[in-house]
Backbone bond lengths (Angstrom), bond angles and torsions (degrees), N, CA, C in turn:
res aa  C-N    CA-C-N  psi(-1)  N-CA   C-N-CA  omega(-1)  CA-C   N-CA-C  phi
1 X - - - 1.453 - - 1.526 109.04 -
2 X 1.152 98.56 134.61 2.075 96.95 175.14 1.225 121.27 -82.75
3 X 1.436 108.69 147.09 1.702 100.93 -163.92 1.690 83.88 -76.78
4 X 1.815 92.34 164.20 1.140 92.47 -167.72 1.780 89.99 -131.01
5 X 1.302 133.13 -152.54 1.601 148.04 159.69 1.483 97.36 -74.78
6 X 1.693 120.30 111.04 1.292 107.13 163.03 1.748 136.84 -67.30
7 X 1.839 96.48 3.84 1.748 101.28 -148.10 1.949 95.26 -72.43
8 X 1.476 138.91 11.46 1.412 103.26 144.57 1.602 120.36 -108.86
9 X 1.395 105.46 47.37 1.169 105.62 -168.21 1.731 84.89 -124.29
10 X 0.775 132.75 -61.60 1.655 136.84 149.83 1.773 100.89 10.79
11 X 1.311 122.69 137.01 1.391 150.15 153.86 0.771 126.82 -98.19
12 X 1.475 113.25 65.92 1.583 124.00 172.86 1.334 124.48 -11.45
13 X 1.284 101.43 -65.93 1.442 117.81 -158.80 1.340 117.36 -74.80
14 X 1.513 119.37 15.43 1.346 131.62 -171.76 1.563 122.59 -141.85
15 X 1.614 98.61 -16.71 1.716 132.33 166.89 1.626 99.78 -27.50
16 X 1.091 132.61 108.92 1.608 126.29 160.62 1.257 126.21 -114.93
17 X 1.303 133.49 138.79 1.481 130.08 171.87 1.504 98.88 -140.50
18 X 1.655 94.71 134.63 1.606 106.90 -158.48 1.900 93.70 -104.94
19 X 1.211 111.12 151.02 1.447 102.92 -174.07 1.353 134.04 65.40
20 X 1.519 98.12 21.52 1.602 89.54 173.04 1.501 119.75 -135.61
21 X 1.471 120.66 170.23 1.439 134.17 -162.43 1.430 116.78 -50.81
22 X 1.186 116.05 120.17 2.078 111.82 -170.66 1.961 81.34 -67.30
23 X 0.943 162.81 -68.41 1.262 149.98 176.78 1.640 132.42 -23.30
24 X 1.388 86.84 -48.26 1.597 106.86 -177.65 1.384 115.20 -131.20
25 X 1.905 98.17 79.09 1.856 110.92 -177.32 1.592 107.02 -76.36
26 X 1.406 89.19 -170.90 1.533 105.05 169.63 1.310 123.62 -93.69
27 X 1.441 106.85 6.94 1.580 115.31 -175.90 1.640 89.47 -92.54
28 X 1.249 131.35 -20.42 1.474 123.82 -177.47 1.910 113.27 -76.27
29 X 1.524 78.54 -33.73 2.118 77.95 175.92 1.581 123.08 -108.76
30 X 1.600 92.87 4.53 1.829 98.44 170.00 1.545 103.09 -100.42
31 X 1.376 125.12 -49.88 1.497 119.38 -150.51 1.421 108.82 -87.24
32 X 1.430 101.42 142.55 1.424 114.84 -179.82 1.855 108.29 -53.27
33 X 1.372 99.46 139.37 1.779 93.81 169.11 1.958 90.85 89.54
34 X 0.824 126.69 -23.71 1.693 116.57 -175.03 1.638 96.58 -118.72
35 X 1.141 115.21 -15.20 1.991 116.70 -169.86 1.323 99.98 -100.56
36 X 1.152 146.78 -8.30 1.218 159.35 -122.86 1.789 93.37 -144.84
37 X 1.747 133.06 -44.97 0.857 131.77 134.46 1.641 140.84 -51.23
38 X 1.023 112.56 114.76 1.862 123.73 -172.33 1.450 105.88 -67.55
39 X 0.805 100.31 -1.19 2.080 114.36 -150.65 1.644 93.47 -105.28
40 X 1.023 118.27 -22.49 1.356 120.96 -151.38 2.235 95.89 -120.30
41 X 0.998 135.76 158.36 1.163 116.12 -157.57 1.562 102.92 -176.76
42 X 1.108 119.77 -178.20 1.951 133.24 -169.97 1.471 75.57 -145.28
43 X 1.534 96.17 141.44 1.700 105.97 159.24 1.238 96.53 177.34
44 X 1.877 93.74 111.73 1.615 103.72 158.67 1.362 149.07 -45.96
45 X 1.526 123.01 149.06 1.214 109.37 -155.56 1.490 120.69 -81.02
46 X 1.573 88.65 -85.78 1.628 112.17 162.00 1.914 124.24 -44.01
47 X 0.909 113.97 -53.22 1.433 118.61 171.35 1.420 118.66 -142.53
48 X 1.428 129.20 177.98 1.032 137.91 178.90 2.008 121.51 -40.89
49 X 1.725 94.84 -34.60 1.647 101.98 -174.71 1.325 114.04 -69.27
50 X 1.377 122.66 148.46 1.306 122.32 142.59 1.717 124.47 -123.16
51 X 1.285 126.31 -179.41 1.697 124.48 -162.52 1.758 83.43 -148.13
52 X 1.385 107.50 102.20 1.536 100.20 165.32 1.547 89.37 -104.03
53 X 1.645 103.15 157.84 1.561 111.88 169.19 1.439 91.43 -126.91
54 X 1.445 131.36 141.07 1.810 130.77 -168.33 1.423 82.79 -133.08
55 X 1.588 139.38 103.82 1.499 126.43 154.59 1.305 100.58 -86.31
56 X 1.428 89.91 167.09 1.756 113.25 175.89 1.296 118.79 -110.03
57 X 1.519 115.15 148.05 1.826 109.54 176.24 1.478 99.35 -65.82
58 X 1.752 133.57 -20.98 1.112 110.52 -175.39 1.553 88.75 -156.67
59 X 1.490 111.48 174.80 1.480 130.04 171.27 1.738 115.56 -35.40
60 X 1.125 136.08 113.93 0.878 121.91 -177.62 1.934 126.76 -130.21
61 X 0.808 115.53 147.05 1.478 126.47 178.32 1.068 123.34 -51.51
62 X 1.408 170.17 53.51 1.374 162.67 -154.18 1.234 129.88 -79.84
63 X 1.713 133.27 101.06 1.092 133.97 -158.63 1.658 110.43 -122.32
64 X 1.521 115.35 -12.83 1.489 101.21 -162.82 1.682 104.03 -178.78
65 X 1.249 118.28 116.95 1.185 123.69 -166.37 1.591 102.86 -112.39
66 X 1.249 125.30 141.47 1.500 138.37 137.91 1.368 130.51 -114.53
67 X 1.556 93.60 124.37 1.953 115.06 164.96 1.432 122.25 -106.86
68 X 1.232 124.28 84.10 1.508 137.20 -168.30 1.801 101.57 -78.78
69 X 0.865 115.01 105.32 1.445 127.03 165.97 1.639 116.54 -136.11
70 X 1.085 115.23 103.60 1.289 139.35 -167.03 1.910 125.60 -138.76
71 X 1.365 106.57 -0.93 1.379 120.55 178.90 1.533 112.30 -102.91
72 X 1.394 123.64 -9.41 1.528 112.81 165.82 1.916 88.79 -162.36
73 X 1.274 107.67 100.46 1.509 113.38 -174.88 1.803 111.11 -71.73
74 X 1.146 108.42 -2.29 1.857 116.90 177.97 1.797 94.50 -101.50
75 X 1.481 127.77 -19.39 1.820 117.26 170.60 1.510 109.87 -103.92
76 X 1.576 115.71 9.95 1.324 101.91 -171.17 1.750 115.54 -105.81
77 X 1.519 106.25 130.29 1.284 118.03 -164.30 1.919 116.44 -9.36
78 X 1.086 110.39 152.43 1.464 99.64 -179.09 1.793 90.08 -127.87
79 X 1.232 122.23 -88.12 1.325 146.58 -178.28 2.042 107.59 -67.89
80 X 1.241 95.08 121.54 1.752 86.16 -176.32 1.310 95.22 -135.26
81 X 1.572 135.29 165.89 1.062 145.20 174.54 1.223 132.83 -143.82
82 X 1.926 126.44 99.80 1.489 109.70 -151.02 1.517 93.83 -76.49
83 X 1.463 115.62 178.96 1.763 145.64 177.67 1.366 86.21 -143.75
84 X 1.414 110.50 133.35 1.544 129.30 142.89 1.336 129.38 -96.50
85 X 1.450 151.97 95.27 1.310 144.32 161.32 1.320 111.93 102.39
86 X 1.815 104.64 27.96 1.675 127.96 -154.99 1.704 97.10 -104.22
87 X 1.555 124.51 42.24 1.478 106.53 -157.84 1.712 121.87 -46.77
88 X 1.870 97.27 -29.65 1.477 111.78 -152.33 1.845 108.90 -99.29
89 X 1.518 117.12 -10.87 1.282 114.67 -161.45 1.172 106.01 -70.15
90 X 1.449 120.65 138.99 1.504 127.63 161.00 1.704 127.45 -82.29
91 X 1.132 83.72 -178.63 1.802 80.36 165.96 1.293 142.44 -31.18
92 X 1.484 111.62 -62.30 1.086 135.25 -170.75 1.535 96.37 -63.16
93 X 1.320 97.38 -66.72 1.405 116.85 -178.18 1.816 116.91 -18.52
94 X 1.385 80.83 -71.04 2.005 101.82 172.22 1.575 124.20 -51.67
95 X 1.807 103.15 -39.89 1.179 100.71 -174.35 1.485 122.89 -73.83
96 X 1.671 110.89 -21.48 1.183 137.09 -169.93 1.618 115.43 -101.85
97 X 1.268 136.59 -20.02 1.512 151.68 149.20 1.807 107.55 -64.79
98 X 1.296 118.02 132.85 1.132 108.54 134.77 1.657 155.35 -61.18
99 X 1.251 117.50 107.64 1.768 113.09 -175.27 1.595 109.11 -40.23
100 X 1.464 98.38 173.61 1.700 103.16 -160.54 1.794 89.51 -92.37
101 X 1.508 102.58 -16.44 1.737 116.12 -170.84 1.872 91.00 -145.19
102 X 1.361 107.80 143.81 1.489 106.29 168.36 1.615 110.06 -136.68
103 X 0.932 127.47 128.08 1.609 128.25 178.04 1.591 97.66 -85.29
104 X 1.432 99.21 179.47 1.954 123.55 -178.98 1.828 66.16 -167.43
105 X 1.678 103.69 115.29 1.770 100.19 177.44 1.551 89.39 -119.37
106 X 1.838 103.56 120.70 1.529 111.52 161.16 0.999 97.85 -75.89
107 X 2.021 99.93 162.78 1.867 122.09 161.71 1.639 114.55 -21.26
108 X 1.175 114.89 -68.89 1.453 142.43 153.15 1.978 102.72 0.45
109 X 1.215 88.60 -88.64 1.155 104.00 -177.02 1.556 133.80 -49.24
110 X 1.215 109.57 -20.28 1.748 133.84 -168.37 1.305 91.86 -103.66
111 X 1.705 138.65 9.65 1.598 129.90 -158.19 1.667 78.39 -87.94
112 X 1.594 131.61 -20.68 1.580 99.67 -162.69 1.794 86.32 114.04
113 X 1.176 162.79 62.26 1.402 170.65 81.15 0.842 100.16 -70.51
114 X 1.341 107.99 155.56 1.627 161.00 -148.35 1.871 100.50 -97.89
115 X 1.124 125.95 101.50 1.519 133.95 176.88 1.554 106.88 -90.87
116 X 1.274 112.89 117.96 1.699 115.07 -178.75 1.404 119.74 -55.44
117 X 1.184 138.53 138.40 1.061 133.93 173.83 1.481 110.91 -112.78
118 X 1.221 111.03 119.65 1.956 110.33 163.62 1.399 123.98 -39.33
119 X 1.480 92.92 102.19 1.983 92.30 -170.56 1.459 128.28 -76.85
120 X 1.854 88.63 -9.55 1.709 78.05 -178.05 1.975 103.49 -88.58
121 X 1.480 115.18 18.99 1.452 108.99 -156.40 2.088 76.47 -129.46
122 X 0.846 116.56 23.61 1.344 120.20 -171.86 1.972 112.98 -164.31
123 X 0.997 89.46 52.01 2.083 107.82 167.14 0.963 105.15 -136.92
124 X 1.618 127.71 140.35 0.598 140.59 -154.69 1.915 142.16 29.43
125 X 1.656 81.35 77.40 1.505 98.36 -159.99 1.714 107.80 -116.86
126 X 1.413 93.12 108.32 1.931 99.35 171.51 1.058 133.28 -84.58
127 X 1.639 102.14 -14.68 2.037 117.56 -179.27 1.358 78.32 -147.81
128 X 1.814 100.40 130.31 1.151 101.77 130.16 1.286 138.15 -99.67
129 X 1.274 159.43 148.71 1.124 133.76 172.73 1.782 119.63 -140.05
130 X 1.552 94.38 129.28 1.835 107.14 -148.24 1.937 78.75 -93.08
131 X 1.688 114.68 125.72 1.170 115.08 140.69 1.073 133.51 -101.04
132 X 1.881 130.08 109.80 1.208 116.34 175.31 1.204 131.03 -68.75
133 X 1.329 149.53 117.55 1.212 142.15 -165.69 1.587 109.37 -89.62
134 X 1.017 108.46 -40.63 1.771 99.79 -171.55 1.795 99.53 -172.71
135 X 1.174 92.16 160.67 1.637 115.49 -169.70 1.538 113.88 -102.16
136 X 1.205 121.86 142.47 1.748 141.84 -149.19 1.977 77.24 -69.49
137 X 1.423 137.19 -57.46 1.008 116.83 -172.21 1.557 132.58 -98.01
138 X 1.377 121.51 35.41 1.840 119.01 -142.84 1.009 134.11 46.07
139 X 1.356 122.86 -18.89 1.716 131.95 -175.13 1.418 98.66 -35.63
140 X 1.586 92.94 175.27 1.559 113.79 -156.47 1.593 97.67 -89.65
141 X 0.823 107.79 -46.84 2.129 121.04 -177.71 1.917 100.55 -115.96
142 X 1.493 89.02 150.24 1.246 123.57 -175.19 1.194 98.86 -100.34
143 X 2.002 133.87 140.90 1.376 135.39 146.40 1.608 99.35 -110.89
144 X 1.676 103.38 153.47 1.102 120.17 175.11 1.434 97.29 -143.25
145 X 1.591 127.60 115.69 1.266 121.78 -169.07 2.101 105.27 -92.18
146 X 1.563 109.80 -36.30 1.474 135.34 173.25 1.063 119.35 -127.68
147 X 1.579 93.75 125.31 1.863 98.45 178.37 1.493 81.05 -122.38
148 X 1.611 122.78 151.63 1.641 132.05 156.57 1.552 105.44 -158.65
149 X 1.390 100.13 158.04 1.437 123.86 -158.93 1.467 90.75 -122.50
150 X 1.567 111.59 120.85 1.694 122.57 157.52 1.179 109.08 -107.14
151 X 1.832 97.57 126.03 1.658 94.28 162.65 1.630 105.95 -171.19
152 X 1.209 108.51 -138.28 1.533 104.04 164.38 1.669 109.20 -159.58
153 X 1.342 105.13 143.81 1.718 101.36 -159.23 1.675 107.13 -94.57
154 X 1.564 117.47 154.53 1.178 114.85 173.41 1.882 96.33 96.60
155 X 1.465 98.22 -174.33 1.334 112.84 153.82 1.405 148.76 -103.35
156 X 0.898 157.32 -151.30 1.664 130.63 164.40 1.958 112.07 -78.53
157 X 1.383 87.19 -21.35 2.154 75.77 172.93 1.533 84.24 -150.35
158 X 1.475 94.80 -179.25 1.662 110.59 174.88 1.068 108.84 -118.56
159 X 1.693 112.43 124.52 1.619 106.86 -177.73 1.520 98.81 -56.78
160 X 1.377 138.52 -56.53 1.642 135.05 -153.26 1.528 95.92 -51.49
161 X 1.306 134.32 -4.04 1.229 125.11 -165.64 1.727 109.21 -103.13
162 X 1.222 93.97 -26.00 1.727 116.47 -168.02 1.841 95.25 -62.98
163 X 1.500 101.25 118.56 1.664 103.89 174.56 1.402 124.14 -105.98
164 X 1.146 130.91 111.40 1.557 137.74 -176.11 1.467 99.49 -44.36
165 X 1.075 103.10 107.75 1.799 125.00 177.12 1.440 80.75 -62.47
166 X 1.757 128.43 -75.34 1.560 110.64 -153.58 1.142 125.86 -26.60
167 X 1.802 108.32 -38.42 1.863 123.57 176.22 1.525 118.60 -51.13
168 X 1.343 107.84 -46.22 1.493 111.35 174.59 1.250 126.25 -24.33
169 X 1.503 119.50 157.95 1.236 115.21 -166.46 1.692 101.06 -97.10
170 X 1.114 155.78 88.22 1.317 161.25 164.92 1.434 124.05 -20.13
């Protein structure tokens, strides 16, 4: 199956990003129709970090992430750190654990492409959760104009679907 855009597989209603601008959420650089606008943006408050938590309506596959930051190249993410199935970790927590995947994101990389993700360290994934650690220039606030999730949801079949041939009619 090809990874695809995970954003209707996404749980809105549970989406968190810790440390950031009541102006400039994470619904502006995750959701379809607002990420797609340059104009529109994520940017931390208090300092450079942010703590997104992304759950899923279901188990999901993880193949390929994008962080598009391209509107101030001295606030755009530098150091990132994935969490898998991490709903509750904080700060400290993140900064001090190793990610299951860790970026160092060049200019390059923030253009809006697709960053590979290790798939066997990314199946069966219900939270993701992106820690930014620090920004390409020290600045005080972080922008993130696109965040997206590649993968594919579910598993390759559904047992509830699987039909006892013995039952069949012969």
């Amino acid at each position: 199956m090809a990874a695809k855009d995970l954003n209707e597989a996404i749980d809105w209603s549970a989406v968190e990003c810790l440390n950031q601008k009541p102006d400039h959420t994470v619904q502006n650089a995750l959701k379809q129709g607002y990420r797609e606008d340059d104009g529109l943006f994520l940017e931390s408050d208090t300092d450079e970090q942010l703590l997104i938590h992304v759950p899923f309506n279901s188990a999901c596959k993880l193949s390929g992430l994008v962080v598009k930051s391209t509107k101030s190249p001295d606030q755009a993410p530098k150091r990132i750190k994935l969490f898998v199935n991490r709903p509750t970790i904080g700060f400290g927590e993140a900064a001090d654990a190793a990610g299951v995947q860790e970026f160092d994101l060049s200019e390059s990389d923030l253009e809006g492409q697709q960053l590979q993700l290790k798939l066997v360290k990314f199946t069966k994934v219900n939270v993701l959760t992106i820690f930014v650690e620090s920004n390409q220039g020290d600045e005080g606030t972080t922008i993130i104009q696109k965040l997206a999730v590649f993968g594919s949801t579910g598993d390759s079949f559904n047992v509830a679907e699987i039909k006892d041939l013995s039952k069949e009619d012969k």
